[in-house]
Every structure is written in structure tokens, then in C-alpha cells.
C-alpha positions as CSV (number, residue, x, y, z in Angstrom):
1,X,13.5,-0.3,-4.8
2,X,12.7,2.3,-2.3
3,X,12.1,4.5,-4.9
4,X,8.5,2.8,-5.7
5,X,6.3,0.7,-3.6
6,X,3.2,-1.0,-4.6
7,X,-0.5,0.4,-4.1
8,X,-3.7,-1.0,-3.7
9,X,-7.6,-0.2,-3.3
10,X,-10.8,-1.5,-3.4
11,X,-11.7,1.6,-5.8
12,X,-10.7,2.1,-9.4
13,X,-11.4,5.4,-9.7
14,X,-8.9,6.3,-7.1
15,X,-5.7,4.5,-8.9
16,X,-5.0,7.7,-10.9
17,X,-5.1,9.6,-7.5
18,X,-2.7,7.0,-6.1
19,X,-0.3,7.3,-9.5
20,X,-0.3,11.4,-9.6
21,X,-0.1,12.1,-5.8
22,X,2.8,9.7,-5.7
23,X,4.8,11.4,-9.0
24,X,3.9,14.9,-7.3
25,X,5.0,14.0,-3.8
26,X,7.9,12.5,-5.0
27,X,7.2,8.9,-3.3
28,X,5.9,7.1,-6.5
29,X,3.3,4.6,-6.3
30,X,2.2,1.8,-9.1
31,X,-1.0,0.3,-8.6
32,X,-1.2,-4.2,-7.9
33,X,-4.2,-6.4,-8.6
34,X,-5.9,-8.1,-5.8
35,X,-6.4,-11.3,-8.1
36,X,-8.8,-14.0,-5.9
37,X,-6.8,-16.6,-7.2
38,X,-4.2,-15.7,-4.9
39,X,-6.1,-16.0,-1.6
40,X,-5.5,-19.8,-1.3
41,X,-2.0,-18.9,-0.4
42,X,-3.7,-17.2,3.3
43,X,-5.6,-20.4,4.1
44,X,-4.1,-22.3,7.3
45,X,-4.4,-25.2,9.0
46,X,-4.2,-24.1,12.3
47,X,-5.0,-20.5,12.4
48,X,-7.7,-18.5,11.0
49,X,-5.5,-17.1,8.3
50,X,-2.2,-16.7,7.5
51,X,-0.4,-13.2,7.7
52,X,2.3,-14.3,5.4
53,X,4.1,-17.2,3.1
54,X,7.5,-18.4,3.8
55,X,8.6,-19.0,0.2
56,X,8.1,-14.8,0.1
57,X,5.9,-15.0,-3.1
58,X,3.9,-12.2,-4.0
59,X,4.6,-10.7,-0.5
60,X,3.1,-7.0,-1.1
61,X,-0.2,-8.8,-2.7
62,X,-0.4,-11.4,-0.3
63,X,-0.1,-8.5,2.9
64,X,-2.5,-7.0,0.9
65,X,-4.9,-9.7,0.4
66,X,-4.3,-10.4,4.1
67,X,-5.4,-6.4,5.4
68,X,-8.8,-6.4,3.3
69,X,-9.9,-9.7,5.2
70,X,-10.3,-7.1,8.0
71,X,-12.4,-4.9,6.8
72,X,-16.4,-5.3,7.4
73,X,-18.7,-4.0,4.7
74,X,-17.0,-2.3,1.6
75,X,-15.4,1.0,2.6
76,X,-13.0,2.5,0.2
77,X,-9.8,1.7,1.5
78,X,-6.1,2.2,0.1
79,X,-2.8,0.2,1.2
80,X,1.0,1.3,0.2
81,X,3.0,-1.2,0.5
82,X,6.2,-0.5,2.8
83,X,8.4,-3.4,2.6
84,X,10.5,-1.7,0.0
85,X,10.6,1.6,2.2
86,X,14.1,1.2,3.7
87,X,17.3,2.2,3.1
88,X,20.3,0.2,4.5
89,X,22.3,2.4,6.7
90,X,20.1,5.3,6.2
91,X,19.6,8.2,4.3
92,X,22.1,11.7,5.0
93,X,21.7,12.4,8.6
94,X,19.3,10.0,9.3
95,X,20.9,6.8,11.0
96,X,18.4,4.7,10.4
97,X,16.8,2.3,8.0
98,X,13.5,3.3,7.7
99,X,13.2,6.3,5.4
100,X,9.5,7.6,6.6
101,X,8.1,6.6,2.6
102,X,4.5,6.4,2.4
103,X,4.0,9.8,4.4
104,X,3.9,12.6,1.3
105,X,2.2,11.2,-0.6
106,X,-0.6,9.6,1.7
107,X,-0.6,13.5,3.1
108,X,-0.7,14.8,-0.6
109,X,-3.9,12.4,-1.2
110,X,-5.5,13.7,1.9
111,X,-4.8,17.4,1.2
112,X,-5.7,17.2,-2.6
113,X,-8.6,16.1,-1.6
114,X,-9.5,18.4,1.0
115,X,-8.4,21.2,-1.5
116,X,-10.7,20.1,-4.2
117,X,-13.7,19.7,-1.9
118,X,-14.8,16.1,-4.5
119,X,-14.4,13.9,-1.4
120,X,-13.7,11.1,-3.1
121,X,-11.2,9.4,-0.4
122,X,-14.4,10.2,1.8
């Protein structure tokens, strides 16, 4: 759909900032599980790890999954998932496929933020 994409974090307290800057900006978001379980899927035999599966299961987890193993310590950290942020053909006067979803509402996480002074996406 590219009227929903997946989210994820490392931070539990931020999923209801995900889920209401997403309905406010307009580009909703629904919160995924980074379930350990699926890791095995990212193990390869003649790289490091892999970036992706070819039988295209649990893609948005799995890119996911694939991110965090980049990450050193345990900062917060949020993905949005943009495989589902395209429209064939384009949108109105916009001849292209990519419809620029993920950008409101990561600005409307940063800005609410900012606004409220909590710092929690500090």
C-alpha cells in the first residue's frame, strides 16, 4: 500500500510517537517486531551477511533486521520502511514513481520533538 509502510525502533516508548506523527502527517506508520528468530534468514555462506532473501519473505523485517546490524552500542534508532512508498506512474504532476513518503512524518517527529523540548528522539 503506499498509504502505510512499516516502522521500527529499538525503543518502545517511541512507537506511539511513530503511530501519531504518522496519522497527523498524513503518511501513516504501524509499528513491526524485530523477532530474533528471524535473523537466521541474514546468515550467508559467503558474505558477512546477507542484505536480502530471494523468496521476498518478511522483506521490510528482514531490511530491518539487516540496518540494526550496523549500528555499534545501543542508540535509539527508528527505520520506516519505504518499499511500499511508490506509486506506479506517479502521483498528479509528478512523473515519477517515488512519491517522497517517509518525509512528513520523519519532519513531524523531529519538529514535535523540538517543540515539546522532552528530547526523547535525542
Amino acid at each position: 500500500s503506499t498509504r502505510l509502510s512499516g516502522a521500527f525502533t529499538n525503543r518502545s516508548d517511541w512507537i506511539s510517537l511513530l503511530i501519531k506523527a504518522g496519522e497527523d502527517s498524513g503518511e501513516r506508520v504501524w509499528p513491526f517486531p524485530l523477532p530474533e528468530d528471524f535473523k537466521s534468514a541474514l546468515k550467508s555462506d559467503i558474505a558477512d551477511i546477507k542484505q536480502c532473501t530471494l523468496d521476498n519473505d518478511a522483506d521490510h523485517i528482514l531490511a530491518a533486521m539487516f540496518l540494526r546490524e550496523f549500528i555499534e552500542g545501543d542508540p535509539a534508532w527508528i527505520h520506516i520502511d519505504l518499499s511500499a512508498g511508490n506509486h506506479k506512474g506517479g502521483l498528479a504532476h509528478i512523473p515519477t514513481d517515488v512519491t517522497g513518503f517517509g518525509v512528513r512524518v520523519s519532519l513531524d517527529l523531529v519538529l514535535r520533538e523540538k517543540m515539546t523540548g522532552r528530547g526523547r528522539l535525542a
